[in-house]
C-alpha positions as CSV (number, residue, x, y, z in Angstrom):
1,X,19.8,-60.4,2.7
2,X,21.4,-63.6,2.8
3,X,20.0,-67.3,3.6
4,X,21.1,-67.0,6.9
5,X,19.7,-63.4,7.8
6,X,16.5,-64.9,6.5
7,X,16.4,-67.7,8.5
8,X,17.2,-65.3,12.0
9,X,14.5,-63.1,10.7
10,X,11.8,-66.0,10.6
11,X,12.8,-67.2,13.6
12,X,12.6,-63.9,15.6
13,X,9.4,-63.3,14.0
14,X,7.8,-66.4,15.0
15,X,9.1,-65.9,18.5
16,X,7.6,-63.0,19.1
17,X,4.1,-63.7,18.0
18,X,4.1,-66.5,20.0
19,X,4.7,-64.3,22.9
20,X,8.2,-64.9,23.4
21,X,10.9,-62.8,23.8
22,X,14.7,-63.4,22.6
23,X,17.5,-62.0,24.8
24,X,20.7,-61.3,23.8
25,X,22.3,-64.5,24.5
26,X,19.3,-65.9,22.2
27,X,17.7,-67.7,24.7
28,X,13.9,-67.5,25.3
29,X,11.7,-66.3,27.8
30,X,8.0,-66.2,28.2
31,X,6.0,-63.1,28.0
32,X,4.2,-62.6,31.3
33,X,0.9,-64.6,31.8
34,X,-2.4,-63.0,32.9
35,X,-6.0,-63.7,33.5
36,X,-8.3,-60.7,33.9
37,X,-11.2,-60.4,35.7
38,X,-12.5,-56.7,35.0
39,X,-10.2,-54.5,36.7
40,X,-7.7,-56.9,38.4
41,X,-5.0,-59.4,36.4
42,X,-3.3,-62.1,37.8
43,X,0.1,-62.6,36.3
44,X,2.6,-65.7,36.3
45,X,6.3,-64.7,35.0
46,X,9.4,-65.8,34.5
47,X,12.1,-65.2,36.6
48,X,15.8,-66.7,37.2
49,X,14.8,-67.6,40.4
50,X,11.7,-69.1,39.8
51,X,8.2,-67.4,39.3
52,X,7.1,-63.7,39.8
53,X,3.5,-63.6,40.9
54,X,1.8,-60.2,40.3
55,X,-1.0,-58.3,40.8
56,X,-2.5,-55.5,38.8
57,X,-5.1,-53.8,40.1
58,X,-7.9,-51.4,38.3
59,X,-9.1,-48.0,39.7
60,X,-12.1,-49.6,40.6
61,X,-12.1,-53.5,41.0
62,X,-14.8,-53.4,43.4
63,X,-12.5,-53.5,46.3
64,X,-13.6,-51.1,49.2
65,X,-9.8,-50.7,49.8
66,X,-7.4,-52.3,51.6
67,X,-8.5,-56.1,51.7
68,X,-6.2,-58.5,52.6
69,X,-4.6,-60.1,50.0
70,X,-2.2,-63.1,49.6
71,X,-0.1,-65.3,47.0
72,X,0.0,-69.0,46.7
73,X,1.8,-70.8,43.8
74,X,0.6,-74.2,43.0
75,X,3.0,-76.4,40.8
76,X,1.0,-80.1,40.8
77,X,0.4,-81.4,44.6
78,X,3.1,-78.9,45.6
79,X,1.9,-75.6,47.6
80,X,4.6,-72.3,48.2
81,X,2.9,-69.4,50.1
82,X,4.3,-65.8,50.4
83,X,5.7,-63.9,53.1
84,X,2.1,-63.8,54.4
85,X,-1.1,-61.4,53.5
86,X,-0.4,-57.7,52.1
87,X,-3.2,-54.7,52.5
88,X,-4.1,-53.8,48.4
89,X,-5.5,-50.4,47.1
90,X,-7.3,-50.1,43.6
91,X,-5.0,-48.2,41.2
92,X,-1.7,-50.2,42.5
93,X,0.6,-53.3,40.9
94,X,1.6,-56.0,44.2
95,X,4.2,-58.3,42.7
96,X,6.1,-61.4,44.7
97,X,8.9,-63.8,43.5
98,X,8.6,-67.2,44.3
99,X,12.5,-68.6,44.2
100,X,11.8,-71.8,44.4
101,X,14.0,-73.1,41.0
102,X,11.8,-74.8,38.2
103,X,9.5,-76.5,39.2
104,X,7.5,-77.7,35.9
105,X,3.6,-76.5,35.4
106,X,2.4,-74.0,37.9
107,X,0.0,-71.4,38.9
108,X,-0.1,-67.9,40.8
109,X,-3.5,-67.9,42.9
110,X,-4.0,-64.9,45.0
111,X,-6.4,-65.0,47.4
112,X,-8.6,-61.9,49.1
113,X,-8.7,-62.7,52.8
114,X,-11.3,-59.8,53.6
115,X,-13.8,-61.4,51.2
116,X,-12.9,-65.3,50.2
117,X,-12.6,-64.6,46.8
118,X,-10.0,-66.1,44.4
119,X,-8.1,-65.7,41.2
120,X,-5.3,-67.5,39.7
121,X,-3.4,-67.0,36.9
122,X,-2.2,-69.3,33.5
123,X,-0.4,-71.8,34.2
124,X,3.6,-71.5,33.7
125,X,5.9,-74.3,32.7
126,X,9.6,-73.6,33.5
């Protein structure tokens, strides 16, 4: 293997344990970001657009099943909702793109409407 080959072996390796990915243009993207709370993860991700919120829910989160759920994303003093609350079911992934462009440090919160509680994700910076 030459020096070069070494080099783009290092650096691939190093991207990907630091939770990166390399495409094939060789341009980096983060790995998605998720907080877990027992049976439900909050996830912040990359996309062209802007950020993909998601939810994955457990088979059994403690959620009687169909609560109201609902998407904020919080970049500084700045507030984007969703397209308004969706009904959620244990056992199911809910996902939601914010296309809103870069917009530096931000967080997915998704909010359960039927109970008042809250979750939010790692923050993001794009």
């Amino acid at each position: 293997m030459n020096r070069k080959s070494k080099i783009l072996g290092t650096v691939g390796v190093v991207a990907l344990t630091a939770g990166l990915t390399l495409t094939a243009t060789g341009t980096a993207s983060a790995a998605p970001n998720c907080n877990y709370n027992n049976d439900l993860g909050v996830c912040n991700t990359y996309d062209p657009r802007g950020y993909n919120a998601s939810v994955q829910i457990g088979p059994d989160p403690n959620l009687a099943g169909g609560d109201w759920m609902d998407f904020n994303l919080v970049c500084g003093s700045q507030r984007f909702g969703d397209n308004g609350a969706f009904r959620a079911y244990p056992g199911h992934t809910y996902t939601y793109t914010f296309a809103v462009g870069s917009q530096g440090s931000c967080v997915v919160w998704l909010y359960d409407r039927s109970t008042g509680a809250a979750w939010a994700s790692p923050a993001m910076s794009r």
